[in-house]
C-alpha positions in Angstrom: -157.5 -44.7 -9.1 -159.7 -45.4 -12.1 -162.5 -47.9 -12.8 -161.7 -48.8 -16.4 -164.2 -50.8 -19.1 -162.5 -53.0 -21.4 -163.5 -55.7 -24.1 -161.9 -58.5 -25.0 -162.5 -59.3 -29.0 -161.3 -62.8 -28.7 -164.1 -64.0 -26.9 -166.6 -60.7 -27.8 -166.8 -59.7 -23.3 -167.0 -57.2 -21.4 -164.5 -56.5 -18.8 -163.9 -54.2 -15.9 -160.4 -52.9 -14.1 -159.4 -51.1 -10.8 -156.3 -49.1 -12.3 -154.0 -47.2 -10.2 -152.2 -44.3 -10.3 -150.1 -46.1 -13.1 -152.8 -46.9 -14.9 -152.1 -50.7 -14.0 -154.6 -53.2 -12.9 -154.9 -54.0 -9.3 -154.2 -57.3 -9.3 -155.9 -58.6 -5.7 -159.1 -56.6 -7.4 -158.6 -58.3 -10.7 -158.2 -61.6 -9.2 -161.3 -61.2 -7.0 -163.7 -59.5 -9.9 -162.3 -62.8 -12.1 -163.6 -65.4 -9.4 -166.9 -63.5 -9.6 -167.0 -63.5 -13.7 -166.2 -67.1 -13.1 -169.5 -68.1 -11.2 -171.2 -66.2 -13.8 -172.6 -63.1 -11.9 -174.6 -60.6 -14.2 -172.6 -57.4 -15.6 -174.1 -54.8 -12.9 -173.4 -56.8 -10.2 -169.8 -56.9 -11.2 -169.2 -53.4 -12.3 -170.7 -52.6 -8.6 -168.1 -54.8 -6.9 -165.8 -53.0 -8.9 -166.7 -49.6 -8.0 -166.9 -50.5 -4.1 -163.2 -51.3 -4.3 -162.3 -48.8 -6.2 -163.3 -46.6 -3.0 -161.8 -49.0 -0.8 -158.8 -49.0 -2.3 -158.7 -45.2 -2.1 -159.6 -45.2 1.3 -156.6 -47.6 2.0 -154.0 -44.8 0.0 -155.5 -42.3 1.8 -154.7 -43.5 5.0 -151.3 -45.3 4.0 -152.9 -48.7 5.1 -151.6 -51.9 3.8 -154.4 -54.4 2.6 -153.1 -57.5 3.9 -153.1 -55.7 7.6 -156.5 -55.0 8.0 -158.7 -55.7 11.1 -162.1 -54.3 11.7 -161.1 -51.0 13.5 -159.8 -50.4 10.1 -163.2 -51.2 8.4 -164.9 -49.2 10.9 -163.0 -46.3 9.7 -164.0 -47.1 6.1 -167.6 -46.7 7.2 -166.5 -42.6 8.6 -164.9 -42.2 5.3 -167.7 -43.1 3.1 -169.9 -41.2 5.4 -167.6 -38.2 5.4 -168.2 -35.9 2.3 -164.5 -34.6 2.6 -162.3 -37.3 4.6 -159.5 -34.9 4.3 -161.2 -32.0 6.2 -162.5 -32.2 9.8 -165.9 -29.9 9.9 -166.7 -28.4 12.8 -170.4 -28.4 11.5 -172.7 -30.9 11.3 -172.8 -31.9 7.5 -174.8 -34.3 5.0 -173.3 -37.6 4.2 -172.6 -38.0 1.1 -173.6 -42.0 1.1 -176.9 -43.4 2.5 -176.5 -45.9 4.5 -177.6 -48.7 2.4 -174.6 -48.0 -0.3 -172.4 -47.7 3.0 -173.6 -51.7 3.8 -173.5 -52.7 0.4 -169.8 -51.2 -0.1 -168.8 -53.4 3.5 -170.5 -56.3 2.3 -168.2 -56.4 -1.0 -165.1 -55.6 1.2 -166.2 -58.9 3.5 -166.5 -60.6 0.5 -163.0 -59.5 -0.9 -161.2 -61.0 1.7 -163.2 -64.0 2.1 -162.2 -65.1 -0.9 -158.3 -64.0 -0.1 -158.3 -65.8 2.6 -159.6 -69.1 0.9 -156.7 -68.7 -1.3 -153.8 -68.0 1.5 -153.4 -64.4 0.3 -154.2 -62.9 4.0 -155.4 -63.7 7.2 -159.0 -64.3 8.2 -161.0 -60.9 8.6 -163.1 -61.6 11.9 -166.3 -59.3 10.2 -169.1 -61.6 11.8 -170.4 -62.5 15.2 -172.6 -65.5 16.3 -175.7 -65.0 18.2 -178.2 -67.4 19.5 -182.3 -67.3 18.6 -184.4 -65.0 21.3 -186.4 -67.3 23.6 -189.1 -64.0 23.8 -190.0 -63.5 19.9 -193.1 -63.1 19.2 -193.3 -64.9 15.9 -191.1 -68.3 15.8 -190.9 -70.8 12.6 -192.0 -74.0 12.2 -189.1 -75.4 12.7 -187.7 -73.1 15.5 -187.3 -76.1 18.2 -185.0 -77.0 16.1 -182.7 -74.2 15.1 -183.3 -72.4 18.6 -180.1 -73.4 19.9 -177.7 -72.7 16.8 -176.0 -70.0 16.2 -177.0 -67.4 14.1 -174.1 -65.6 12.0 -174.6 -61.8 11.5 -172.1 -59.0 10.6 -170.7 -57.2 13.2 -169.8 -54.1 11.1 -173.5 -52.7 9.8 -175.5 -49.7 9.9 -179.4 -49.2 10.7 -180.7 -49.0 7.5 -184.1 -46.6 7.6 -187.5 -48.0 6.9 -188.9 -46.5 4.0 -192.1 -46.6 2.6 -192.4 -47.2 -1.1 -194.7 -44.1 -3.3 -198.6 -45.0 -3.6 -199.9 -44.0 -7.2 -201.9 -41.5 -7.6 -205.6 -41.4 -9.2 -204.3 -40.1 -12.4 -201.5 -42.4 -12.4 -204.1 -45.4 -11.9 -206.3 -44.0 -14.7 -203.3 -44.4 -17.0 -203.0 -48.1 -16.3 -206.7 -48.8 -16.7 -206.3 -47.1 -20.1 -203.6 -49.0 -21.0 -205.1 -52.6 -20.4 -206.8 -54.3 -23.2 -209.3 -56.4 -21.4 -212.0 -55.9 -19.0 -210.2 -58.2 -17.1 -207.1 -56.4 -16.1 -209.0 -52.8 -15.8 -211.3 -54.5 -13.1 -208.4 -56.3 -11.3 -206.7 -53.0 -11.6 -210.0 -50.8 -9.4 -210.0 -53.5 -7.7 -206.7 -53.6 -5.9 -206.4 -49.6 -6.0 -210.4 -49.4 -4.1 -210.1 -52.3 -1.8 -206.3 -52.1 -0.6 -206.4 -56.3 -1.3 -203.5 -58.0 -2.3 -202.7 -59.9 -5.6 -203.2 -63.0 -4.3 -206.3 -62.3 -2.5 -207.9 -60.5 -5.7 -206.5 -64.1 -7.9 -208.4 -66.4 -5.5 -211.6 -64.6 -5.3 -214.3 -66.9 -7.1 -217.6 -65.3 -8.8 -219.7 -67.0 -5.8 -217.9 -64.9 -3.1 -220.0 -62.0 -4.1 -223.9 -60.8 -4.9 -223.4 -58.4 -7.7 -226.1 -55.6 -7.8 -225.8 -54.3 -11.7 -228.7 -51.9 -10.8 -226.9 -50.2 -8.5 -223.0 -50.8 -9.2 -222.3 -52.9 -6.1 -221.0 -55.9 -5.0 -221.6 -57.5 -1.8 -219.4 -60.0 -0.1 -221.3 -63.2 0.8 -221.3 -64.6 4.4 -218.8 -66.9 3.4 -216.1 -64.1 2.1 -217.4 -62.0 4.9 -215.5 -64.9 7.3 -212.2 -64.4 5.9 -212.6 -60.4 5.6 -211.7 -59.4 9.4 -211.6 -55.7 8.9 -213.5 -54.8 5.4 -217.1 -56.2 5.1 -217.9 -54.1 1.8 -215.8 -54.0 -1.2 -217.6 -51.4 -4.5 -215.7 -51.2 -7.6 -216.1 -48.3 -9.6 -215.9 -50.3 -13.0 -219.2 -51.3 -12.8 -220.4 -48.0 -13.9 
């Protein structure tokens, strides 16, 4: 199996193949990444889809299973042999997979989406990859408009893995020093201390008005007024070190 860039002059595009071992197209692949060209889907996105059933289809060699058969016990073993580093070789040791498990989700997501769109055209059965669920009566935080969704369904996958929570980098001092130095206005280097010194949020620091605070040049401080000082629950004092 080979994932194979081509270009087509006629029309100045770029293209992208599943080949075989025959170096021929795959044609249920080349049908399916043809629909998606179609309803004009960026480059990456494509190339991506590609590259997911690529593995797929390897998977299905692999295990001499025929792509029109394929139920979800079949998919659940596509998730162990993403996961597994060597499918071929059973490890009596614990190992490191070789896929997180957001690419894992992301590679069962395109498979869904593969026969979706084979089944819409005849090609193959319906995969049954979803399950409907109904609203919990006990969440804590419910929409506007949850009296009137509460009793419909909700459609989620049944073939997904916990994906961890992780929490993005914080930028260091030095790191916000090179910003301020990069800005060309006073403007954007106090908006800058400001978000880094008070923890606020974008939108917070773009509604702030002049009035909300009792600037003390003398001794580089700032104050919140009484009225700012209502809508600040945990921080009553915000200092910016640009006025020094």
């Amino acid at each position: 199996m080979k994932l194979q860039k081509g270009w087509l002059p006629n029309i100045s595009k770029t293209i992208w193949m599943v080949l075989d071992d025959d170096f021929l197209p795959v044609k249920p692949i080349e049908e399916y990444l043809h629909y998606l060209d179609n309803l004009e889907r960026s480059p990456n996105t494509i190339v991506s889809y590609a590259r997911n059933l690529k593995m797929y289809w390897e998977f299905l060699q692999d295990n001499h299973y025929d792509w029109k058969e394929i139920k979800t016990k079949e998919l659940a073993d596509f998730i162990n042999w993403l996961r597994n580093p060597n499918p071929k070789v059973i490890s009596l040791k614990p190992q490191q997979a070789s896929r997180c498990e957001k690419t894992i989700n992301h590679a069962i997501t395109t498979v869904i989406g593969f026969y979706e769109f084979h089944s819409n055209m005849g090609t193959v059965r319906t995969l049954n990859a979803y399950k409907n669920t109904s609203f919990p009566n006990n969440r804590k935080y419910k929409s506007l408009l949850y009296h009137i969704s509460q009793d419909k369904p909700i459609k989620s996958k049944l073939l997904k893995l916990k994906e961890p929570k992780t929490f993005p980098r914080c930028l260091t001092k030095n790191e916000v020093t090179l910003l301020i130095n990069g800005c060309n206005c006073k403007r954007d280097k106090f908006i800058i201390c400001l978000l880094y010194e008070t923890g606020m949020r974008i939108g917070e620091v773009l509604g702030l008005l002049c009035k909300f605070y009792n600037v003390n040049l003398l001794y580089n401080e700032a104050f919140p007024t009484q009225r700012l000082q209502r809508k600040l629950i945990k921080s009553q004092f915000h200092y910016s070190s640009f006025f020094a």
